[in-house]
N, C-alpha and C positions, 0 to 999 in steps of 0.2 A: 504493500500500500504506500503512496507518494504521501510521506507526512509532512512536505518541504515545508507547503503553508499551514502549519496544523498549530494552534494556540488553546490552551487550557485555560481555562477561567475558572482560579481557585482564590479565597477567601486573600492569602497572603500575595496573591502577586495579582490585583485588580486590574492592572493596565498593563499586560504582559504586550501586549501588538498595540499598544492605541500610538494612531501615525494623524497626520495632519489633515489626512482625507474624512478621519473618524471624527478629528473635533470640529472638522465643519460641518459636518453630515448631521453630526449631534446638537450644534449651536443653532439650524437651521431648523430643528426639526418640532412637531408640535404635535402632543402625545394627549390622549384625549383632554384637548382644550387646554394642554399646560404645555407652555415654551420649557421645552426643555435646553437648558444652556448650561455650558461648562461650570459657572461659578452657581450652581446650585447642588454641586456635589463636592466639588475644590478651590482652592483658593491658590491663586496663583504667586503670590508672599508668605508661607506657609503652611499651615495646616499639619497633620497629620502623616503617616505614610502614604504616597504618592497623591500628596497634596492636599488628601480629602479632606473634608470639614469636619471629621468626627474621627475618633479611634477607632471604633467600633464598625464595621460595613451593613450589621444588618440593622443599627442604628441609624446608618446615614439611610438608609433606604426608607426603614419606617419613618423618618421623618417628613416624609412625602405619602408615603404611603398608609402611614397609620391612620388613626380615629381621629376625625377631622383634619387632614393633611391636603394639599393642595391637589391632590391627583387621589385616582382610584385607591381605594382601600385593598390591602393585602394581607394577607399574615400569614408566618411560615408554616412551613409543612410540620407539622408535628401531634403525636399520639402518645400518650400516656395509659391509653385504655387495651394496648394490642397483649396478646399473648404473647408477644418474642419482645426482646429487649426495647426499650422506648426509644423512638428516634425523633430527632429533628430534622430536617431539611431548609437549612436559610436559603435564602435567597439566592446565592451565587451555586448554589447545587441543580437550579434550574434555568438561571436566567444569565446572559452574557451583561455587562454593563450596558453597551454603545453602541450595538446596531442588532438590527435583522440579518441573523446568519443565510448564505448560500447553503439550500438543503440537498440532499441523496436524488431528487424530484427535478431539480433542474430549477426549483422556485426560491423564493425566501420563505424562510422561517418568519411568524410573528409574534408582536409581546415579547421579542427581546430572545425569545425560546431558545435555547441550545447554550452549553460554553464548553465546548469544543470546537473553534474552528478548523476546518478544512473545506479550503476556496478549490479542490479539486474531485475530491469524492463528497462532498456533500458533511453539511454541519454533525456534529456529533453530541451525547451527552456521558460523563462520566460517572454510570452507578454505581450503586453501594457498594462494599466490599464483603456481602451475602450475600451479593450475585450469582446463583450457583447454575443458572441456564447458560445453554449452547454458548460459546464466545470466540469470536475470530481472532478480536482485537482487546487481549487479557490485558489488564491497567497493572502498572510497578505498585506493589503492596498488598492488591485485590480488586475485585469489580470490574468492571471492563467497560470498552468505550462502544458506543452502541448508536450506531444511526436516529438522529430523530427528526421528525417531520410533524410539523405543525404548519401550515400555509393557510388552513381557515377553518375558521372557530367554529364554521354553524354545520357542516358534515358529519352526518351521521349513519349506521348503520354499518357497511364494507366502506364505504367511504371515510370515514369517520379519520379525522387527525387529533381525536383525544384518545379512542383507546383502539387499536386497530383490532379487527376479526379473526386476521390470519398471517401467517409468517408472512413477509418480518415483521415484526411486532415493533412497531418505531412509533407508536405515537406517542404525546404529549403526556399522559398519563401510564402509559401500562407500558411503555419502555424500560420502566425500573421496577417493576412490579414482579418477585416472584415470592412473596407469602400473602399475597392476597386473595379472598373469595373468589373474586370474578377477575379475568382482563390481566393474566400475567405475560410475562413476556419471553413464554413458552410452551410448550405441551406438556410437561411432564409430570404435572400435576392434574389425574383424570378429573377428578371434583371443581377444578378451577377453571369455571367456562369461560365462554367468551362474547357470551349472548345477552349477559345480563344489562338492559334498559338498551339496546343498542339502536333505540330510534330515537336515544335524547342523548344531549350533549352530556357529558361528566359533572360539569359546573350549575346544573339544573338543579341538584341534589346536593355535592360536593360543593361548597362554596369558600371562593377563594379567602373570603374575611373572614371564614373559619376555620383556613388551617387544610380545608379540603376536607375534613373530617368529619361525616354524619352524623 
Protein backbone atom coordinates (compact mmCIF):
# COMPACT_ATOMS: atom_id res chain seq x y z
CA UNK A 1 0.00 0.00 0.00
CA UNK A 2 1.52 3.70 -1.02
CA UNK A 3 1.55 5.29 2.47
CA UNK A 4 3.72 8.33 0.97
CA UNK A 5 0.72 10.74 1.72
CA UNK A 6 -0.64 8.95 4.62
CA UNK A 7 -1.09 11.30 8.12
CA UNK A 8 -2.59 10.12 11.49
CA UNK A 9 -4.44 12.37 13.44
CA UNK A 10 -3.65 11.51 17.09
CA UNK A 11 -4.47 13.49 20.25
CA UNK A 12 -0.47 14.59 20.74
CA UNK A 13 0.45 15.47 17.31
CA UNK A 14 -2.82 17.61 16.14
CA UNK A 15 -1.27 19.20 13.17
CA UNK A 16 0.90 16.51 11.85
CA UNK A 17 0.31 17.61 7.80
CA UNK A 18 -1.43 21.11 8.36
CA UNK A 19 0.29 23.18 5.20
CA UNK A 20 -0.82 26.53 3.94
CA UNK A 21 -3.53 25.16 1.56
CA UNK A 22 -5.24 23.79 5.00
CA UNK A 23 -5.33 27.10 6.67
CA UNK A 24 -6.85 28.69 3.92
CA UNK A 25 -9.38 26.13 3.11
CA UNK A 26 -10.12 26.33 6.94
CA UNK A 27 -10.10 30.28 7.26
CA UNK A 28 -12.49 30.36 4.36
CA UNK A 29 -14.73 27.81 5.36
CA UNK A 30 -18.20 28.04 7.04
CA UNK A 31 -19.59 25.03 9.07
CA UNK A 32 -23.02 25.18 9.97
CA UNK A 33 -23.45 28.91 10.01
CA UNK A 34 -20.10 29.29 12.16
CA UNK A 35 -16.96 30.90 10.25
CA UNK A 36 -14.72 28.64 11.15
CA UNK A 37 -11.04 30.49 11.23
CA UNK A 38 -7.68 29.61 12.49
CA UNK A 39 -7.61 31.82 15.64
CA UNK A 40 -10.71 30.12 17.18
CA UNK A 41 -8.71 27.11 17.97
CA UNK A 42 -4.86 28.82 18.11
CA UNK A 43 -3.23 31.67 18.77
CA UNK A 44 -0.62 32.78 16.61
CA UNK A 45 1.65 34.43 19.98
CA UNK A 46 1.37 31.51 21.87
CA UNK A 47 -0.94 29.38 23.39
CA UNK A 48 -0.59 25.85 24.12
CA UNK A 49 1.10 22.83 22.15
CA UNK A 50 0.92 23.66 18.40
CA UNK A 51 -0.44 26.89 19.27
CA UNK A 52 -3.83 25.92 20.44
CA UNK A 53 -5.89 27.85 22.85
CA UNK A 54 -6.32 25.39 25.41
CA UNK A 55 -4.13 22.34 26.81
CA UNK A 56 -6.51 20.13 26.64
CA UNK A 57 -7.99 19.12 22.70
CA UNK A 58 -11.19 17.68 23.75
CA UNK A 59 -11.53 20.96 25.64
CA UNK A 60 -10.61 23.01 22.82
CA UNK A 61 -13.27 21.34 20.98
CA UNK A 62 -16.20 21.34 23.45
CA UNK A 63 -15.67 24.71 23.68
CA UNK A 64 -17.44 25.16 20.59
CA UNK A 65 -19.07 22.31 20.80
CA UNK A 66 -20.53 21.87 24.18
CA UNK A 67 -23.93 23.12 25.83
CA UNK A 68 -24.57 26.39 24.55
CA UNK A 69 -21.28 26.60 22.34
CA UNK A 70 -21.24 28.51 19.06
CA UNK A 71 -21.70 25.55 16.72
CA UNK A 72 -23.58 22.15 16.82
CA UNK A 73 -23.50 20.39 20.14
CA UNK A 74 -21.36 17.16 20.51
CA UNK A 75 -20.19 14.89 23.11
CA UNK A 76 -17.77 12.11 23.11
CA UNK A 77 -18.07 8.65 22.41
CA UNK A 78 -18.27 7.15 25.72
CA UNK A 79 -20.11 4.17 27.95
CA UNK A 80 -19.85 3.39 31.27
CA UNK A 81 -22.86 0.93 31.05
CA UNK A 82 -21.15 -1.97 28.47
CA UNK A 83 -20.19 -5.26 29.76
CA UNK A 84 -16.40 -5.18 28.48
CA UNK A 85 -14.04 -2.49 29.82
CA UNK A 86 -15.42 1.31 29.65
CA UNK A 87 -14.31 3.28 26.92
CA UNK A 88 -14.09 6.71 25.73
CA UNK A 89 -13.73 7.98 22.24
CA UNK A 90 -12.78 11.83 22.11
CA UNK A 91 -12.91 13.48 19.41
CA UNK A 92 -9.72 13.05 17.42
CA UNK A 93 -10.44 9.09 17.58
CA UNK A 94 -13.04 10.18 14.81
CA UNK A 95 -12.67 13.35 13.42
CA UNK A 96 -9.51 14.99 11.46
CA UNK A 97 -9.17 18.65 12.75
CA UNK A 98 -9.20 20.64 9.20
CA UNK A 99 -10.72 19.32 6.25
CA UNK A 100 -12.96 16.77 4.49
CA UNK A 101 -10.61 13.79 3.82
CA UNK A 102 -10.22 12.13 0.08
CA UNK A 103 -12.20 8.66 0.67
CA UNK A 104 -11.70 4.64 -0.71
CA UNK A 105 -15.08 6.05 -3.00
CA UNK A 106 -13.38 8.59 -5.05
CA UNK A 107 -15.59 11.32 -2.81
CA UNK A 108 -14.80 13.32 0.25
CA UNK A 109 -15.48 12.32 3.54
CA UNK A 110 -17.85 14.80 5.61
CA UNK A 111 -18.11 16.39 9.27
CA UNK A 112 -14.59 16.32 9.25
CA UNK A 113 -14.86 12.20 9.33
CA UNK A 114 -11.61 10.12 9.17
CA UNK A 115 -7.89 10.89 10.80
CA UNK A 116 -6.16 8.92 8.78
CA UNK A 117 -5.09 10.53 5.64
CA UNK A 118 -4.33 8.96 2.56
CA UNK A 119 -4.77 11.21 -0.71
CA UNK A 120 -4.14 7.92 -2.72
CA UNK A 121 -6.01 4.91 -1.42
CA UNK A 122 -8.66 6.79 0.19
CA UNK A 123 -9.16 8.22 3.91
CA UNK A 124 -8.79 5.82 6.77
CA UNK A 125 -9.65 5.51 10.59
CA UNK A 126 -7.55 4.07 13.20
CA UNK A 127 -9.45 1.46 15.62
CA UNK A 128 -9.32 0.39 18.82
CA UNK A 129 -6.76 -1.87 19.82
CA UNK A 130 -9.71 -4.84 20.43
CA UNK A 131 -9.90 -4.81 17.09
CA UNK A 132 -9.93 -8.59 16.67
CA UNK A 133 -11.75 -8.67 12.94
CA UNK A 134 -10.13 -9.52 9.55
CA UNK A 135 -7.19 -6.70 9.14
CA UNK A 136 -4.95 -5.96 6.01
CA UNK A 137 -3.45 -2.92 7.56
CA UNK A 138 -2.46 -4.01 11.52
CA UNK A 139 -1.68 -0.53 13.59
CA UNK A 140 2.01 -0.51 15.72
CA UNK A 141 0.78 -1.52 19.22
CA UNK A 142 -2.90 -2.93 18.08
CA UNK A 143 -6.12 -2.14 16.15
CA UNK A 144 -5.80 -1.54 12.73
CA UNK A 145 -6.37 1.16 10.09
CA UNK A 146 -9.42 0.50 8.36
CA UNK A 147 -11.06 2.29 5.27
CA UNK A 148 -13.90 4.74 6.18
CA UNK A 149 -16.41 6.32 4.05
CA UNK A 150 -18.89 8.68 5.14
CA UNK A 151 -19.89 11.03 1.92
CA UNK A 152 -23.68 11.58 3.09
CA UNK A 153 -25.49 11.57 6.18
CA UNK A 154 -29.05 10.78 4.92
CA UNK A 155 -28.25 7.00 3.09
CA UNK A 156 -29.76 4.25 4.27
CA UNK A 157 -30.35 0.66 4.09
CA UNK A 158 -27.14 -1.03 1.55
CA UNK A 159 -26.56 2.27 0.96
CA UNK A 160 -26.17 3.47 4.16
CA UNK A 161 -22.51 5.56 5.12
CA UNK A 162 -23.27 5.08 8.97
CA UNK A 163 -23.36 1.42 9.30
CA UNK A 164 -22.62 -0.45 6.07
CA UNK A 165 -24.62 -4.04 5.29
CA UNK A 166 -22.00 -5.98 3.83
CA UNK A 167 -18.16 -6.36 3.52
CA UNK A 168 -16.28 -3.89 3.76
CA UNK A 169 -17.75 -2.70 6.45
CA UNK A 170 -16.39 1.10 6.20
CA UNK A 171 -18.94 3.15 7.42
CA UNK A 172 -19.14 5.80 9.96
CA UNK A 173 -20.23 3.95 12.78
CA UNK A 174 -19.63 0.05 12.43
CA UNK A 175 -16.15 0.42 11.03
CA UNK A 176 -14.85 0.09 14.60
CA UNK A 177 -17.48 -1.97 15.84
CA UNK A 178 -16.65 -5.54 16.95
CA UNK A 179 -18.57 -6.02 20.46
CA UNK A 180 -21.51 -4.62 19.57
CA UNK A 181 -25.28 -6.15 19.05
CA UNK A 182 -25.83 -5.13 15.75
CA UNK A 183 -23.46 -3.56 12.79
CA UNK A 184 -19.89 -4.91 13.42
CA UNK A 185 -17.24 -4.63 11.33
CA UNK A 186 -17.23 -8.31 10.47
CA UNK A 187 -18.82 -11.61 10.30
CA UNK A 188 -17.65 -13.47 12.93
CA UNK A 189 -20.00 -12.81 15.26
CA UNK A 190 -23.25 -15.09 14.16
CA UNK A 191 -25.74 -13.20 16.69
CA UNK A 192 -24.39 -9.75 15.56
CA UNK A 193 -26.59 -8.69 12.52
CA UNK A 194 -26.51 -6.38 10.28
CA UNK A 195 -30.01 -5.48 9.65
CA UNK A 196 -30.88 -3.86 12.62
CA UNK A 197 -33.07 -0.25 11.81
CA UNK A 198 -31.38 -0.34 8.50
CA UNK A 199 -33.85 2.06 6.88
CA UNK A 200 -32.98 4.87 9.40
CA UNK A 201 -29.99 6.76 9.96
CA UNK A 202 -27.71 5.74 13.28
CA UNK A 203 -28.14 9.32 14.75
CA UNK A 204 -32.04 8.98 14.78
CA UNK A 205 -31.80 6.97 17.99
CA UNK A 206 -27.95 7.22 18.78
CA UNK A 207 -27.52 10.84 19.24
CA UNK A 208 -24.40 12.65 18.98
CA UNK A 209 -25.20 15.19 22.31
CA UNK A 210 -25.40 11.91 23.94
CA UNK A 211 -22.26 10.22 23.43
CA UNK A 212 -24.02 8.20 20.66
CA UNK A 213 -25.39 6.02 23.51
CA UNK A 214 -29.13 4.99 23.95
Amino acid sequence: MNTCNRTIWTVPALLLAINVSALIAVAQTTRNAVKVECALCHSAHGGFSFLINQADVEQLCQSCHGPGGIASEAAVHYNDKTQYPVYRISCLGCHNAHYDLFNQVGTNNIELISNVRDDVNGAKILTPANDNGPCSDPAPGGGCFRFQVFADRTLTGAQSNWASTAPPYRGACNVCHTRTGHHQNNDLDPNADHTHNINKVCTSCHLHTKGFIK
